[in-house]
C-alpha positions, -999 to 999 in steps of 0.1 A, spaced: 853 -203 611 855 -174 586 886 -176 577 884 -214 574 850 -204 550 867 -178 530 896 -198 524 875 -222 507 852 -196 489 886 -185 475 902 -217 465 868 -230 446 867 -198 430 899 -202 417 901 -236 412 863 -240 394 855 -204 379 889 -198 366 887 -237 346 855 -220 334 864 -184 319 891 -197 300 876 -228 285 850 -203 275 874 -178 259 894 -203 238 857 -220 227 848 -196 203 887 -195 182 889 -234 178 849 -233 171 859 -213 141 885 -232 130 869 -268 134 839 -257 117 858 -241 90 879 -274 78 913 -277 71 942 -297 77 940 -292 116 904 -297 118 903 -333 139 926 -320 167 903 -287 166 876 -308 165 887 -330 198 898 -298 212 863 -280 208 848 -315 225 870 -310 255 864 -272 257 826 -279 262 830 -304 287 853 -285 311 828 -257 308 801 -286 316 822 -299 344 834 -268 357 801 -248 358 784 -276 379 816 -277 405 814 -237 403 779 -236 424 799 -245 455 814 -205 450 780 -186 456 772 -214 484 802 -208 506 801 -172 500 770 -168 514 784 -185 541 809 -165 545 789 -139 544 764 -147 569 794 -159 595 810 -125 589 774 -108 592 777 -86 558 747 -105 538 725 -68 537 755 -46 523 753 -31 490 784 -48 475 778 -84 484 740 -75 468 756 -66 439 780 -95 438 750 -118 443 729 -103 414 761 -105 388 771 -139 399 734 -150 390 735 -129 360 768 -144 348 754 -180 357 723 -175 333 750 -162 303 767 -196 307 733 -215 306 711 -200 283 738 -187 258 776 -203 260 764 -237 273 739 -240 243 754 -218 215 787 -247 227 763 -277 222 756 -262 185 791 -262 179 796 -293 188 765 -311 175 777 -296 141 810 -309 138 789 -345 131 771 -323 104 775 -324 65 799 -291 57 777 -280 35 746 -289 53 717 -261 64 724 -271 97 761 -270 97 756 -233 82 726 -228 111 754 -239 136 781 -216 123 756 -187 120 748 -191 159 783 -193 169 779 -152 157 777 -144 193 798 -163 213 829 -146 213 808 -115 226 786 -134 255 822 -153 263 835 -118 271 804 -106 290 802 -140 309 838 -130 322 837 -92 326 806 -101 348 832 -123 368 859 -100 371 833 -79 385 828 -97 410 862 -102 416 869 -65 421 838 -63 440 847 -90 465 887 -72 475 874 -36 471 843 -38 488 825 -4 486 806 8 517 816 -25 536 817 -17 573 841 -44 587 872 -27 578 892 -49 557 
């Protein structure tokens, strides 16, 4: 049973996490670049509208990863050790990046792409995009974290 577990831990980890940390890295670029005008600026635009709704998508399927690990990690009987603790607490802390900063600071973006160029909320919109690029790269150090947390694990007892 924990093999059968950890295979699926692993496989929605890569399959909705990974969707997830990229959509969130290339957000920022083309939010720049549709907000800024120019020649490309409808397929930036519809690329920008797709970014946010893979990160949508994606962070909704992505609860299914903490879930099954703490199955795992019950059936495998390491729920008190230090590095699963750890994992737990940046996992959360990398779920509340993406919903009270990326999530929102996307919506902006998007919302302002409907909004006069010169407008003082288009300028609000661009402003708040400021941080992004920044909070992206947290959001997914704070994964890879966990990554490395989750092969190395320090202190574990089980021997693997």
């Amino acid at each position: 049973m924990a093999k059968f577990l950890l295979s699926l831990h692993v496989l929605a980890s890569v399959l909705f996490i990974g969707p997830v940390a990229v959509a969130v890295s290339m957000f920022p670029r083309r939010a720049k670049a549709a907000l800024a005008g120019g020649p490309e600026q409808a397929a930036d635009a519809g690329m920008l509208r797709l970014l946010h709704r893979i990160t949508q998508v994606y962070a909704l399927l992505g609860v299914t990863v903490p879930v099954l690990g703490i199955g795992v990690a019950q059936v495998m009987d390491v729920l008190g050790q230090s590095w699963l603790i750890a994992s737990m607490v940046l996992t959360a802390v990398a779920a509340l990046a993406l919903l009270l900063f990326v999530l929102p600071a996307q919506q902006a973006a998007v919302d302002a792409l409907g909004m006069e160029s010169g407008s003082e909320d288009h300028g609000k919109a661009v402003k708040g995009l400021a941080l992004l690029p920044m909070t992206a790269g947290v959001f997914n150090l704070l994964w890879a974290v966990v990554v490395v947390l989750m092969i190395v694990r320090p202190g574990s007892t089980t021997g693997a």
